[in-house]
C-alpha positions in Angstrom: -31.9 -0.8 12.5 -28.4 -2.2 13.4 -25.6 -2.3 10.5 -22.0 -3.4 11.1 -19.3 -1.3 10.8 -18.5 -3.0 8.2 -21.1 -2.2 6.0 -20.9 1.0 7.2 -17.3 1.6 5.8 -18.4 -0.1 2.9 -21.4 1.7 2.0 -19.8 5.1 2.9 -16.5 4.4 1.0 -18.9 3.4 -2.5 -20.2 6.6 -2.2 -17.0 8.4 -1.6 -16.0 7.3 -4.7 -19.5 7.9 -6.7 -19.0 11.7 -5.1 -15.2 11.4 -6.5 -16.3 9.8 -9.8 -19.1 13.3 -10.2 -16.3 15.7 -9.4 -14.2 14.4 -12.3 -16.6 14.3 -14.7 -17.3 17.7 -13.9 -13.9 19.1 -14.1 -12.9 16.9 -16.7 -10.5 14.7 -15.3 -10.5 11.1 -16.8 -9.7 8.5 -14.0 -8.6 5.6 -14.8 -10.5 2.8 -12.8 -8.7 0.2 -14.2 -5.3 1.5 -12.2 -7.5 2.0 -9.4 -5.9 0.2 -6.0 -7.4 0.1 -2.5 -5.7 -0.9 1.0 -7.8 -2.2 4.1 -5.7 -0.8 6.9 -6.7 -3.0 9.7 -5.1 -5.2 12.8 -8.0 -6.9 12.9 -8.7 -10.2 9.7 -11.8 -8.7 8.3 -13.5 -9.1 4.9 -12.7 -6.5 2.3 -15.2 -4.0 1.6 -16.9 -4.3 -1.9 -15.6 -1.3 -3.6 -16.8 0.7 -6.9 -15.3 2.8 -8.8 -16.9 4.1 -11.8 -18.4 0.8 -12.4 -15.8 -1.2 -12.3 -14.1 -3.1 -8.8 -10.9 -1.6 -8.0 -8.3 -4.0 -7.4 -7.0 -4.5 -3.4 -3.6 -4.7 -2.6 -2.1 -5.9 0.8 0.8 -3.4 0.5 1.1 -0.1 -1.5 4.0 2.6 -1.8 3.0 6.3 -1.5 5.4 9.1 -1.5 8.3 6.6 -0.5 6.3 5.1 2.4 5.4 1.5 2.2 2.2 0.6 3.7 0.4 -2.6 4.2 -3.1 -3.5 5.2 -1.9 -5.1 8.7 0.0 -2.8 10.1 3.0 -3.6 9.7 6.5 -2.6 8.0 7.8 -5.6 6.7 8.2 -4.0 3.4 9.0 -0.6 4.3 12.1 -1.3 6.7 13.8 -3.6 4.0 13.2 -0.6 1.3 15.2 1.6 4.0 17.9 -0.1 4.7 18.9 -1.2 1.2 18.7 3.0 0.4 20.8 3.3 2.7 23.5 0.6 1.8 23.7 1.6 -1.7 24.6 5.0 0.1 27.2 3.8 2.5 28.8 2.0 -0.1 29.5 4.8 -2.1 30.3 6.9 1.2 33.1 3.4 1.8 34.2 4.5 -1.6 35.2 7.6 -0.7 35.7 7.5 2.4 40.0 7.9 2.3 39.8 10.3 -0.9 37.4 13.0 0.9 38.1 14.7 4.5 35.3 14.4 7.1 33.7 17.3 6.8 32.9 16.3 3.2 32.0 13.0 4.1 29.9 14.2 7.2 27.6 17.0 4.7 27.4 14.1 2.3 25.6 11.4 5.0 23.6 14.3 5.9 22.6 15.7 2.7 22.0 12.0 1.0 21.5 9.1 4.1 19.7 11.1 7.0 16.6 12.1 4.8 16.0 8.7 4.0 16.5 7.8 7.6 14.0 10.5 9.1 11.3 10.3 6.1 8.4 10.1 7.6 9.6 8.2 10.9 6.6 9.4 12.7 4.4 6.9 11.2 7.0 3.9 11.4 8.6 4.8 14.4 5.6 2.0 15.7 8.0 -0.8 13.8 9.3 -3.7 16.1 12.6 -3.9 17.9 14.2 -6.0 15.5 13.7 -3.8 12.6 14.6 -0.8 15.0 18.1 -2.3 15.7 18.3 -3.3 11.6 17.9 0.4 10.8 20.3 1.2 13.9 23.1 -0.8 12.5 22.5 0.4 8.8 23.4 4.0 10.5 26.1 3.3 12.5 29.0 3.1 9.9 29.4 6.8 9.0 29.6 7.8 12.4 32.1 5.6 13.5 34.3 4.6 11.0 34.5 8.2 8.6 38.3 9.5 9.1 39.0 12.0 11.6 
């Protein structure tokens, strides 16, 4: 008998959750199903799955933040690029601040204590982003390099 993949993900995802939904109740851990949120990552425009969760639908959102990463359900970074590069303003202009009370050195362990990790977090997984928002994040770096007293 054919079934789509679809169905497929659908079907095996309910009962990912009904084997999630056991395991709770046997440790007892109270889940929330009303704070439950699901992401379809896809490229390609497909129906969303008809989820479960303890008897009750989980809600589907097109973007979700987890552990600082921003994700959404085409692919994309549109939400997560933006979140960098505002980070790192707020930083820069406290590093502008500063910039002619503190010597370089200071300045230098302070953009990479503070500004690089938000940079680098988890650049493996949007290092994918378009050009554009490759050059946005390029110019929201360049300051401290080039204009931090010598």
């Amino acid at each position: 008998m054919y079934h789509c993949a679809y169905c497929l993900t659908s079907h095996r995802s309910n009962k990912d959750l009904n084997e999630l939904n056991l395991w709770s109740k046997q440790w007892l851990i109270n889940l929330n199903p009303a704070k439950t949120e699901y992401i379809f990552l896809s490229l390609a425009r497909r129906n969303k799955p008809n989820l479960i969760f303890n008897d009750t639908p989980p809600s589907f959102v097109d973007h979700h933040k987890h552990l600082g990463v921003s994700f959404s359900s085409h692919g994309s970074w549109q939400k997560h690029i933006p979140n960098i590069v505002s980070t790192a303003s707020k930083i820069l202009g406290s590093m502008k601040l500063l910039k002619f009370q503190l010597k370089r050195h200071s300045l230098n362990q302070i953009y990479i204590s503070y500004l690089q990790p938000h940079l680098e977090y988890a650049s493996l997984l949007w290092d994918s982003c378009t050009q554009n928002k490759k050059i946005r994040l390029k110019k929201s770096n360049m300051w401290p390099r080039e204009s931090l007293p010598v």
